[in-house]
MIPAFI-993179 format. One record per residue (C-alpha): residue in one letter; x, y, z. Coordinates in nm, 3 decimals. Layout:
% residues N
<rec><r>A</r><X>X</X><Y>Y</Y><Z>Z</Z></rec>
...
***
This chain:
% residues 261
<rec><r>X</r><X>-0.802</X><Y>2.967</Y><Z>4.716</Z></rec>
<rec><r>X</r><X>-1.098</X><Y>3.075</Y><Z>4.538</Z></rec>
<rec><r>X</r><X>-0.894</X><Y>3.354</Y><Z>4.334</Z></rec>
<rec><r>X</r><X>-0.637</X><Y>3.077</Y><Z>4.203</Z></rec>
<rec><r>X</r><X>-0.957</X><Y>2.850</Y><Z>4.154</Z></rec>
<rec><r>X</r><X>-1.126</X><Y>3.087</Y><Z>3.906</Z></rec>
<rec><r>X</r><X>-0.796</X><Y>3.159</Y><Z>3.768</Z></rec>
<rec><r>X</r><X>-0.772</X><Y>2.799</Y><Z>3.647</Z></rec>
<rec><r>X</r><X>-1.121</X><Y>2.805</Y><Z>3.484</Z></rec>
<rec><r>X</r><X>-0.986</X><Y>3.081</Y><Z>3.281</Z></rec>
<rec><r>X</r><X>-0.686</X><Y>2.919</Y><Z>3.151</Z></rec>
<rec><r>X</r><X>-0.920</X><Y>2.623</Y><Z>3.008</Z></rec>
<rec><r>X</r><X>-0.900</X><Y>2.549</Y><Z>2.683</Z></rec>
<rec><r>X</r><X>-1.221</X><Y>2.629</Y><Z>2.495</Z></rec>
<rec><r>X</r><X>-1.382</X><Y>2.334</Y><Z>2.330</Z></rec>
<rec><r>X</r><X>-1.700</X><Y>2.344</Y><Z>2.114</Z></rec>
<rec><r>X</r><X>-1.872</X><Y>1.986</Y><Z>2.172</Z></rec>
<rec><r>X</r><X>-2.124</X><Y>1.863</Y><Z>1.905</Z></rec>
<rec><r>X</r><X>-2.373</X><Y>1.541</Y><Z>2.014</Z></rec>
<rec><r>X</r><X>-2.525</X><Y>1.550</Y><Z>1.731</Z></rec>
<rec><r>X</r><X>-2.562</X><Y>1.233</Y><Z>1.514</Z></rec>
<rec><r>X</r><X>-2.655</X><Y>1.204</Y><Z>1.150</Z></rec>
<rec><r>X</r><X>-2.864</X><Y>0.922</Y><Z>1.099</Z></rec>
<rec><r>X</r><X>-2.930</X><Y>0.723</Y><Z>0.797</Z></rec>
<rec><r>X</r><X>-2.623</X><Y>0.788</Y><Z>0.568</Z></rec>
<rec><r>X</r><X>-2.332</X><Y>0.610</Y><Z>0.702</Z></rec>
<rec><r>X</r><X>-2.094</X><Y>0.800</Y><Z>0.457</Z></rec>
<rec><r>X</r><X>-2.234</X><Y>1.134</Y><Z>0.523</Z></rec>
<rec><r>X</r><X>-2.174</X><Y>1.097</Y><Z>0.868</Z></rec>
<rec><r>X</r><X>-1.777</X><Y>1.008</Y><Z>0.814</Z></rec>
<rec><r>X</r><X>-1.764</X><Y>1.285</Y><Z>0.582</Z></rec>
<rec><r>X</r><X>-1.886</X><Y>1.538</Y><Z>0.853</Z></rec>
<rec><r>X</r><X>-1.573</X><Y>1.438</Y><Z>1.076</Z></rec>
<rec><r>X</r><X>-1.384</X><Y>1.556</Y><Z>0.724</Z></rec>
<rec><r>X</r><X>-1.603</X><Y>1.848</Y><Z>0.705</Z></rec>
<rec><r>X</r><X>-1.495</X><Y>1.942</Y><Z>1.060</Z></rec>
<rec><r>X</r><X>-1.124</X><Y>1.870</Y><Z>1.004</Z></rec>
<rec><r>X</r><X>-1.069</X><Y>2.109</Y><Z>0.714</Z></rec>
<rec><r>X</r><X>-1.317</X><Y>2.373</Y><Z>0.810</Z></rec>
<rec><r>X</r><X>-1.067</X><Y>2.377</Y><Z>1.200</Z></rec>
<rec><r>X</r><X>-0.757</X><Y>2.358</Y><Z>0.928</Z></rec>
<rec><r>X</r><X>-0.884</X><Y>2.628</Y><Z>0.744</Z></rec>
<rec><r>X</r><X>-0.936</X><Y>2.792</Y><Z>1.073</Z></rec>
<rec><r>X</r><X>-1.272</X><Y>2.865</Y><Z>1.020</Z></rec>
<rec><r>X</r><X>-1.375</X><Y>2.698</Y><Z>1.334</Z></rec>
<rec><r>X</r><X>-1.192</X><Y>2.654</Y><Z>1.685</Z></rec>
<rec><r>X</r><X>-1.137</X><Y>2.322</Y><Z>1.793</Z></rec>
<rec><r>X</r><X>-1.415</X><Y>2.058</Y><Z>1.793</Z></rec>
<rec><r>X</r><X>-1.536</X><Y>1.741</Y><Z>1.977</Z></rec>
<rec><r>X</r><X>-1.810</X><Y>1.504</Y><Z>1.828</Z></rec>
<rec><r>X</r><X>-1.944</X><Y>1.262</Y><Z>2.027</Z></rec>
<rec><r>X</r><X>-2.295</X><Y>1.069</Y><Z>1.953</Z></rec>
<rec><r>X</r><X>-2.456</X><Y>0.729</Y><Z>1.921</Z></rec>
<rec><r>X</r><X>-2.371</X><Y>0.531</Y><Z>1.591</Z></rec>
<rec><r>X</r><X>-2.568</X><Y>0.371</Y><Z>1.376</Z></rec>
<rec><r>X</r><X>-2.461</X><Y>0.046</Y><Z>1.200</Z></rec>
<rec><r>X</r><X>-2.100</X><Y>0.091</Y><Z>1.012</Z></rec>
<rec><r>X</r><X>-1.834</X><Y>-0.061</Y><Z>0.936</Z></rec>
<rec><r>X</r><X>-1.540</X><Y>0.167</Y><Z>0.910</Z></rec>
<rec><r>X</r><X>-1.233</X><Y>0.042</Y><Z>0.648</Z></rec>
<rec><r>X</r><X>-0.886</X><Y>0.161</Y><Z>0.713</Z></rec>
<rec><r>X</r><X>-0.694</X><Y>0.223</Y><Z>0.283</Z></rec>
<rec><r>X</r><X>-0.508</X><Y>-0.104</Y><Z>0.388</Z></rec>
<rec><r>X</r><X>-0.845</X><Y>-0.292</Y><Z>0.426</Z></rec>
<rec><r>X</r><X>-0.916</X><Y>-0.157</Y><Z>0.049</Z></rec>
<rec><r>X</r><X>-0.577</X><Y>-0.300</Y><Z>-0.043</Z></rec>
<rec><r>X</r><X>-0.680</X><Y>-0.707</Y><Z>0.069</Z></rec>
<rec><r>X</r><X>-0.761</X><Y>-0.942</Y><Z>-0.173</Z></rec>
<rec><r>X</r><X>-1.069</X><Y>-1.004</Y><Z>0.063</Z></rec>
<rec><r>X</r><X>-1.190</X><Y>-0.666</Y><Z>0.109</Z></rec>
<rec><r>X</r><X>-1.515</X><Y>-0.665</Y><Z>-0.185</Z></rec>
<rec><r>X</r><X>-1.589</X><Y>-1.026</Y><Z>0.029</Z></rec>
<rec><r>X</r><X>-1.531</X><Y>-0.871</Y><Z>0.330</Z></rec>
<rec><r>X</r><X>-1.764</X><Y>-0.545</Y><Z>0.235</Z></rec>
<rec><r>X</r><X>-2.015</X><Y>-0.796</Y><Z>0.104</Z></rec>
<rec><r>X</r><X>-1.986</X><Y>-0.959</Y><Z>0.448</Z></rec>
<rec><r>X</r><X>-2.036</X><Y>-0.647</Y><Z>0.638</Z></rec>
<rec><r>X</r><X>-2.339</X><Y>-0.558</Y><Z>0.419</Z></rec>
<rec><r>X</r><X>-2.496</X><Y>-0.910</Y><Z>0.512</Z></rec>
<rec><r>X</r><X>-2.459</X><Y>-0.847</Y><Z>0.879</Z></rec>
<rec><r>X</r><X>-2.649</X><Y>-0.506</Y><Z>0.815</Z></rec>
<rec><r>X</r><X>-2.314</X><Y>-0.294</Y><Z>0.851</Z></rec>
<rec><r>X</r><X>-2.296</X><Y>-0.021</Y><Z>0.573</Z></rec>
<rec><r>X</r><X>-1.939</X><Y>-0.034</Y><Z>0.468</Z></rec>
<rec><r>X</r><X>-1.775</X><Y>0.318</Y><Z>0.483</Z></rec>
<rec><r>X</r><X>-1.341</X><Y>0.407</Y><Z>0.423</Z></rec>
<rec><r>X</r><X>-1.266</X><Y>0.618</Y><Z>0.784</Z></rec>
<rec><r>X</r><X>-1.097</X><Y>0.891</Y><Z>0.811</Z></rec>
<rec><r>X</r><X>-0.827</X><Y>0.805</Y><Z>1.040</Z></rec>
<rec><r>X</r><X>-0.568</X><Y>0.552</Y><Z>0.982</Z></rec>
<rec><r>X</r><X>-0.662</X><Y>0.174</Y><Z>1.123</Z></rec>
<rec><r>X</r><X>-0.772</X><Y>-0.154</Y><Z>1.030</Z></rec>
<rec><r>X</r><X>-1.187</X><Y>-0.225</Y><Z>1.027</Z></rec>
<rec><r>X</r><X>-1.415</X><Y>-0.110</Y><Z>1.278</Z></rec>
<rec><r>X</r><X>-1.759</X><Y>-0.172</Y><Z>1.434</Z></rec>
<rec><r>X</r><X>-1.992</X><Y>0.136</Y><Z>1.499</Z></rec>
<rec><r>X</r><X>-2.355</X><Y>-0.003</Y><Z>1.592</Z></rec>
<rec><r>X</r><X>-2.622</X><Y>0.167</Y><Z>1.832</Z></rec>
<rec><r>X</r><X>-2.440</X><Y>0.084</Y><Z>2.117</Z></rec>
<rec><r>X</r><X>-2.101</X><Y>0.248</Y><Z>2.024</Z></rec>
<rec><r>X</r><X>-2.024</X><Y>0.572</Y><Z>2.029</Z></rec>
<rec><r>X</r><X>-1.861</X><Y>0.791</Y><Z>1.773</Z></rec>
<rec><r>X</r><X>-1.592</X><Y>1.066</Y><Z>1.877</Z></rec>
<rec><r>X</r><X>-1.421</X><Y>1.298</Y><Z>1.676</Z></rec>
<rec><r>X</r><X>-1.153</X><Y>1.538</Y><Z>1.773</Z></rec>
<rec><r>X</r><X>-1.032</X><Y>1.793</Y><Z>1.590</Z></rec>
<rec><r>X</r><X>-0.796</X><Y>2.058</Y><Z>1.665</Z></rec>
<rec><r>X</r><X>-0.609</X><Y>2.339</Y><Z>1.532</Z></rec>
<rec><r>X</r><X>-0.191</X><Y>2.220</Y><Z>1.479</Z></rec>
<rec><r>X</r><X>0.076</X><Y>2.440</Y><Z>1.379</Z></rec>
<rec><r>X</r><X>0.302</X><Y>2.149</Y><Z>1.348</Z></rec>
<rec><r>X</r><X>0.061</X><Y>1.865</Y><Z>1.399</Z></rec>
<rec><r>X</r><X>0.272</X><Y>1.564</Y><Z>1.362</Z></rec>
<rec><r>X</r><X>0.505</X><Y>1.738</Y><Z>1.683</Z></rec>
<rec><r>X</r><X>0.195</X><Y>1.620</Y><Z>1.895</Z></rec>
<rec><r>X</r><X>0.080</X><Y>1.295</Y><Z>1.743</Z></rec>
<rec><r>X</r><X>0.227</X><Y>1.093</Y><Z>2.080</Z></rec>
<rec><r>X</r><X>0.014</X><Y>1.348</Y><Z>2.336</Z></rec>
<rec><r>X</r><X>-0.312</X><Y>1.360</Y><Z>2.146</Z></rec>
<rec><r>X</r><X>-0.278</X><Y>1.000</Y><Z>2.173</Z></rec>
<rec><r>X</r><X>-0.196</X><Y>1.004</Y><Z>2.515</Z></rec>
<rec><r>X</r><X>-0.466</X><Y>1.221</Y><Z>2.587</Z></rec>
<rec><r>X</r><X>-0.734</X><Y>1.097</Y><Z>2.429</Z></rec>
<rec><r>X</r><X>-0.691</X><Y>0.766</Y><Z>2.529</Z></rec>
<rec><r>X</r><X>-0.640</X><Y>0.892</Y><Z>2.894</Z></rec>
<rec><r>X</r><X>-0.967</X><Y>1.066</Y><Z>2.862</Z></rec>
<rec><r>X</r><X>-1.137</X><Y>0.754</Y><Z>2.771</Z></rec>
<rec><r>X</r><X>-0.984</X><Y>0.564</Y><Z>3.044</Z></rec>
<rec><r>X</r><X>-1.051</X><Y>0.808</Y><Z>3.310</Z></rec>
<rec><r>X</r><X>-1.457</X><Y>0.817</Y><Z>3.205</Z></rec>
<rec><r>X</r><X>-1.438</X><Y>0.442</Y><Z>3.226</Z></rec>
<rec><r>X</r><X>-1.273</X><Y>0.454</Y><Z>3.546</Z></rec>
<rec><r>X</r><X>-1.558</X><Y>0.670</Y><Z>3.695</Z></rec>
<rec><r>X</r><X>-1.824</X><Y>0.415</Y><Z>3.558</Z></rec>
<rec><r>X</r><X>-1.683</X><Y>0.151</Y><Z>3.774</Z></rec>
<rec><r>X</r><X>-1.420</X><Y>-0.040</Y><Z>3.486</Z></rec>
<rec><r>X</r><X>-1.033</X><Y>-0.141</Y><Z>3.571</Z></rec>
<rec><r>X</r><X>-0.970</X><Y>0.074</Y><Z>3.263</Z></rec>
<rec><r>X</r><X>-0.623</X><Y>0.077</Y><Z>3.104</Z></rec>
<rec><r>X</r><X>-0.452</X><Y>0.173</Y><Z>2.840</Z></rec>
<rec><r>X</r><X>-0.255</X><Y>-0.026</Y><Z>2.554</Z></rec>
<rec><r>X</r><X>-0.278</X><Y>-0.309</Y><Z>2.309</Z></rec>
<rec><r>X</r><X>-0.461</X><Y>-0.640</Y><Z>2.399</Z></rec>
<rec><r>X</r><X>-0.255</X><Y>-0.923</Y><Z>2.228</Z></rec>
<rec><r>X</r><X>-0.529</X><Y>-1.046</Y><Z>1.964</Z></rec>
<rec><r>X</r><X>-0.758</X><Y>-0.743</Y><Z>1.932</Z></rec>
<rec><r>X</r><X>-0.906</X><Y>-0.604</Y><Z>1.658</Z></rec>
<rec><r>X</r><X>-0.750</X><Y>-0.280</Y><Z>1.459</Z></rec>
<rec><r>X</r><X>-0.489</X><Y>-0.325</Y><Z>1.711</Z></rec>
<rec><r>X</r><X>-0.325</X><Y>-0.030</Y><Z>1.861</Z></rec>
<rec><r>X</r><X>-0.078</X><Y>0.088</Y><Z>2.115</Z></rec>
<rec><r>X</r><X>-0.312</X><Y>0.338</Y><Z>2.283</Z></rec>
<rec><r>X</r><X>-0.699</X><Y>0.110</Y><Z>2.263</Z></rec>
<rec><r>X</r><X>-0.852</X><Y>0.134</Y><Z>2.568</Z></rec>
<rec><r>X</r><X>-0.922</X><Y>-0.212</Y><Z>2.733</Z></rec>
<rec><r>X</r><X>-1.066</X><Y>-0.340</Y><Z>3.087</Z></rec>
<rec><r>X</r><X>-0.821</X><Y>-0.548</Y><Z>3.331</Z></rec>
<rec><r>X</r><X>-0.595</X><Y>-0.579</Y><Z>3.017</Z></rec>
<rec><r>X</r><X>-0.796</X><Y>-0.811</Y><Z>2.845</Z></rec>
<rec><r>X</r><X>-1.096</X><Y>-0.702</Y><Z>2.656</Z></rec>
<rec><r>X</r><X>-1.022</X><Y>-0.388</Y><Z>2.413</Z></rec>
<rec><r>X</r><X>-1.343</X><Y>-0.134</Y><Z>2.506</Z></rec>
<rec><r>X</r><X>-1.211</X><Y>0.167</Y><Z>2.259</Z></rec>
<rec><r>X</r><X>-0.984</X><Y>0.250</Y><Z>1.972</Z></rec>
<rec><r>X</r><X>-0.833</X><Y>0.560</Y><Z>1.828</Z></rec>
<rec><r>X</r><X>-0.656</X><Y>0.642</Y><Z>1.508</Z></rec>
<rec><r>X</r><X>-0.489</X><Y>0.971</Y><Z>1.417</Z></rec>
<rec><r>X</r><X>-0.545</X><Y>1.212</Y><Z>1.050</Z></rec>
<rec><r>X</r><X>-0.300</X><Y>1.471</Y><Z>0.997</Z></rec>
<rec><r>X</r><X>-0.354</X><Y>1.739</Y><Z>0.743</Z></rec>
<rec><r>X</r><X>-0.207</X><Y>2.099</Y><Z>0.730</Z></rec>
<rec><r>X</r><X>-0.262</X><Y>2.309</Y><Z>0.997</Z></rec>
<rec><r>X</r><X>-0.473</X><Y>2.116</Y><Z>1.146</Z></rec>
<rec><r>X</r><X>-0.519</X><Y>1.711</Y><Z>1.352</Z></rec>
<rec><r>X</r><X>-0.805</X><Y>1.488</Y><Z>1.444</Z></rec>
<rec><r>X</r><X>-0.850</X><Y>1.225</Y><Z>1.681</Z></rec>
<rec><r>X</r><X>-1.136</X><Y>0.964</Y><Z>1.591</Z></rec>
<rec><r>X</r><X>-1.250</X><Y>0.673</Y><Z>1.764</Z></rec>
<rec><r>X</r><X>-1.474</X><Y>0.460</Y><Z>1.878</Z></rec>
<rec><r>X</r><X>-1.603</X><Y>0.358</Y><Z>2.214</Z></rec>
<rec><r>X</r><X>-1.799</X><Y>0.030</Y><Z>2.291</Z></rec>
<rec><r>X</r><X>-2.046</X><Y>0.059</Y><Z>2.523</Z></rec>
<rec><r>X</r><X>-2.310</X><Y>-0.209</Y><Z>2.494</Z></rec>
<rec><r>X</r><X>-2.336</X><Y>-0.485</Y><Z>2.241</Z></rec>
<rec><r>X</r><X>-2.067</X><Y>-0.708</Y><Z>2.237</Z></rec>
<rec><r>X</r><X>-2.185</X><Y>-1.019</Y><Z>2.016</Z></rec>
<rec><r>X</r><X>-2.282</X><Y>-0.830</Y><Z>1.813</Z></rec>
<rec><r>X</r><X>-1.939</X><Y>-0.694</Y><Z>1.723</Z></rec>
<rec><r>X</r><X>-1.834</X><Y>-1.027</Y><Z>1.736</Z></rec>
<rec><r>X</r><X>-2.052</X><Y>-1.144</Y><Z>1.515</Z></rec>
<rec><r>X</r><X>-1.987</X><Y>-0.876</Y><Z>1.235</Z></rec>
<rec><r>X</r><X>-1.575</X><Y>-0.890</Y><Z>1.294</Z></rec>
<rec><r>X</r><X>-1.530</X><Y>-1.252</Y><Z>1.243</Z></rec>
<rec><r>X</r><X>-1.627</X><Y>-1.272</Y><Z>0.853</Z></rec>
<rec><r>X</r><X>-1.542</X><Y>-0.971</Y><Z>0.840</Z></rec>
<rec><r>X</r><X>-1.193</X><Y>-0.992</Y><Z>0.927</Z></rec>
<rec><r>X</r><X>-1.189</X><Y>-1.351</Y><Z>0.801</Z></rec>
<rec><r>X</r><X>-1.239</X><Y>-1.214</Y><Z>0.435</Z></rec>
<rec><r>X</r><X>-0.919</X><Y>-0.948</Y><Z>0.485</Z></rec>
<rec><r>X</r><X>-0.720</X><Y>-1.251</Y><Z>0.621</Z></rec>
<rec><r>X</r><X>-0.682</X><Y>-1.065</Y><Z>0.921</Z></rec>
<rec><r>X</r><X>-0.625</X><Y>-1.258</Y><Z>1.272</Z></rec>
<rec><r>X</r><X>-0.739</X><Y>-1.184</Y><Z>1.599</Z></rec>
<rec><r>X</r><X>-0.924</X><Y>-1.341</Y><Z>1.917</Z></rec>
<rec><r>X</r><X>-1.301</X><Y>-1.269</Y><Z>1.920</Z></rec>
<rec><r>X</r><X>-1.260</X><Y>-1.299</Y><Z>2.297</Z></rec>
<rec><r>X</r><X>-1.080</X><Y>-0.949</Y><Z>2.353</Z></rec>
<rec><r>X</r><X>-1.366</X><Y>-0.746</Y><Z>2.182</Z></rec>
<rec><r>X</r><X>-1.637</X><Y>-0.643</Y><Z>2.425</Z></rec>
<rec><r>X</r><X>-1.801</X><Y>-0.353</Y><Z>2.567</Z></rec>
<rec><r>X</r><X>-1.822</X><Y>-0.145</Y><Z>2.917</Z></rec>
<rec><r>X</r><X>-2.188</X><Y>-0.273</Y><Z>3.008</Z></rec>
<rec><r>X</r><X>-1.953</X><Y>-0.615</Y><Z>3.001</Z></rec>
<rec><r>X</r><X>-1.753</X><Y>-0.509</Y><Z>3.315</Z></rec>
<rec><r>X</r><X>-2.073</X><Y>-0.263</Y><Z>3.444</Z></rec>
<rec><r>X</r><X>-2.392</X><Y>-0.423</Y><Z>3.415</Z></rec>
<rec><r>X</r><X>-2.694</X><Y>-0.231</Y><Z>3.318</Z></rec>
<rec><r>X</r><X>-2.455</X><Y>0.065</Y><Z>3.153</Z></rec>
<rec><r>X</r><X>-2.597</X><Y>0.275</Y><Z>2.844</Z></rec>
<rec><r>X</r><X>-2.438</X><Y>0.402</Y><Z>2.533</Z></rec>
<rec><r>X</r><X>-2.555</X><Y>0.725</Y><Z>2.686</Z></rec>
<rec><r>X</r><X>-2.442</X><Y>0.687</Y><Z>3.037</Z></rec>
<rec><r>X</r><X>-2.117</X><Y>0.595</Y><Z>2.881</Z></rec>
<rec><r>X</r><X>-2.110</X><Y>0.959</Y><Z>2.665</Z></rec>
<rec><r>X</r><X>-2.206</X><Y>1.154</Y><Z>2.958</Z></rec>
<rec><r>X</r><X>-1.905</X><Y>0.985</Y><Z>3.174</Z></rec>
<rec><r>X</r><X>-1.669</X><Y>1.128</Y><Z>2.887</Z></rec>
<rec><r>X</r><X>-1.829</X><Y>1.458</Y><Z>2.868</Z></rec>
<rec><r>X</r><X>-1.818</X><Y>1.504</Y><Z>3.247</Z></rec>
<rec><r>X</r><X>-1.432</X><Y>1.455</Y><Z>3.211</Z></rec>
<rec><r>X</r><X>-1.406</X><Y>1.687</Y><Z>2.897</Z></rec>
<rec><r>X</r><X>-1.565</X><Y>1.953</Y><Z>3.076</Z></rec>
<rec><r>X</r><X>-1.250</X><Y>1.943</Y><Z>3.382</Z></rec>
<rec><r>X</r><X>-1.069</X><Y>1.980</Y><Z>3.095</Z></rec>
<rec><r>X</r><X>-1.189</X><Y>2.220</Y><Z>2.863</Z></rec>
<rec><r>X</r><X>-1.433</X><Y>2.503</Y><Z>2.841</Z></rec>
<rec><r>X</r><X>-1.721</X><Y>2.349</Y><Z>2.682</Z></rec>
<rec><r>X</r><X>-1.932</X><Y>2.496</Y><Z>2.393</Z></rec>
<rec><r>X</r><X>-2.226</X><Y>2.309</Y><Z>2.334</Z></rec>
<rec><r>X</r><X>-2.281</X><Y>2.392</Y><Z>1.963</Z></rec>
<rec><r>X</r><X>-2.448</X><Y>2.177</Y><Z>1.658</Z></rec>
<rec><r>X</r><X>-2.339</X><Y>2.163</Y><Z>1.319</Z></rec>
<rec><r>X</r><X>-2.355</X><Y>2.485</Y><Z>1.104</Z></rec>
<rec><r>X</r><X>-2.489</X><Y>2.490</Y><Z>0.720</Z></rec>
<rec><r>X</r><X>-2.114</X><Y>2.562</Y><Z>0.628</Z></rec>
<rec><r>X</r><X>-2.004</X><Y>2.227</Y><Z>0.741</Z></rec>
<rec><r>X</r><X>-2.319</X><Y>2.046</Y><Z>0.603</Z></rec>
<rec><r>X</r><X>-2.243</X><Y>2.114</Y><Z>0.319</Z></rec>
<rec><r>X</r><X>-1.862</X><Y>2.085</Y><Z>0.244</Z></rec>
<rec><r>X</r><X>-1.957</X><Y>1.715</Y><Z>0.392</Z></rec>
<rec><r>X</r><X>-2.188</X><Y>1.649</Y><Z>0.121</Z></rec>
<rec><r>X</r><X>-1.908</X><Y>1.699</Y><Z>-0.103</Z></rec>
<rec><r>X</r><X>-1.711</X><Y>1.469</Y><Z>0.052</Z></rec>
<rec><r>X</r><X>-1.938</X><Y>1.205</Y><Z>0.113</Z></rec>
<rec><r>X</r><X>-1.800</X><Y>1.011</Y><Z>-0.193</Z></rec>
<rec><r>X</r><X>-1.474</X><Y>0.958</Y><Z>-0.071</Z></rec>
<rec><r>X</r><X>-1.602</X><Y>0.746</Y><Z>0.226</Z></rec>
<rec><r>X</r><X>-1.867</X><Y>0.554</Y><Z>0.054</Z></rec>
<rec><r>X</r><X>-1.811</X><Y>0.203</Y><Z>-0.077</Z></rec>
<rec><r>X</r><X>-1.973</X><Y>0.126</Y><Z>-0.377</Z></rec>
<rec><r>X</r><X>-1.882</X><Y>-0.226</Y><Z>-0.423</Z></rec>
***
């Protein structure tokens, strides 16, 4: 039993894992995810998971930049003390605050739309699972009325959405972004309903909330370690931080994910 044990920890997947925030530009920080994503493309660099405390954003999807509403809707955001950034995966606005936590995924695809269904299915299974462990009835699918709605959010007892996903395909390469709330629900409430109000956008302020709704006394970094613990049955982690390479093909790509409205 032991030989087929170790066996199996060679077969894992090797996964370098970055917790490593960048505070104070909002942009910068989507533009890292970028960074990653073409860098693993290019395949200068093996597949990568991101996962860190947020600071105040709000994340656009290119349809929110379409709306008649959006430059109220940024101005809204901006008000609330959200700085208003265009994500990187597809998806309707988001809240990132200091209770959320930011994930990126990104992974080296020969043919990445092939897989777009199972990285969904995975991540979102990931998420659930770390929930699970924390003590949440954590399930997967769409809660009729939630924000950036989506067939594979993450919600507790099927009512309040806890965590969304969105995909970005590019050559060669895929990533899986999301965003996980773990403490702090008014105040995503708070943000979301001008917000969403100024895009013409409806939803149900009552299915947003956030894990330390359903387990009391949770952190955002309680929440982080749950999902690491379950990365690590599933991968060979790497614990690694972001190289000078990246850094700086991110600050050329900061403009495309800042608002300037």
């Amino acid at each position: 039993m032991q030989g087929i044990a170790h066996n199996h920890a060679r077969r894992l997947s090797e996964l370098r894992l970055i917790r490593e925030p960048t505070e104070g530009r909002p942009a910068f920080g989507t533009a890292v995810s970028h960074a990653l994503l073409a860098r693993v493309a290019a395949g200068n660099l093996g597949a990568t998971f991101r996962l860190h405390v947020a600071q105040p954003v709000l994340s656009f999807g290119k349809q929110d930049a379409l709306e008649p509403g959006f430059p109220r809707a940024v101005a809204a955001a901006r008000e609330a003390g959200f700085a208003p950034v265009l994500r990187l995966a597809g998806g309707r606005a988001a809240v990132f605050h200091e209770g959320t936590l930011a994930l990126a995924h990104a992974t080296p695809e020969t043919t990445p739309r092939e897989g777009t269904r199972d990285r969904f299915e995975t991540s979102s299974g990931l998420l659930a699972e770390a929930f699970g462990r924390l003590g949440v009835d954590a399930r997967v699918g769409e809660v009729d009325g939630e924000y950036c709605p989506g067939a594979w959010s993450v919600n507790a007892r099927g009512e309040i959405k806890l965590a969304g996903i969105g995909q970005r395909l590019v050559t060669g390469a895929a990533h899986v972004g999301g965003v996980v709330v773990a403490t702090g629900t008014q105040r995503l409430r708070d943000v979301l309903v001008p917000v969403y109000d100024a895009l013409g956008l409806e939803w149900d302020p009552a299915t947003a909330g956030s894990v330390e709704d359903e387990v009391a006394g949770v952190t955002a970094e309680a929440v982080a370690d749950a999902i690491v613990a379950v990365l690590g049955e599933r991968y060979e982690l790497v614990e690694s931080r972001l190289d000078q390479r990246t850094l700086d093909l991110a600050e050329s790509l900061t403009p495309r994910h800042a608002i300037e409205l």
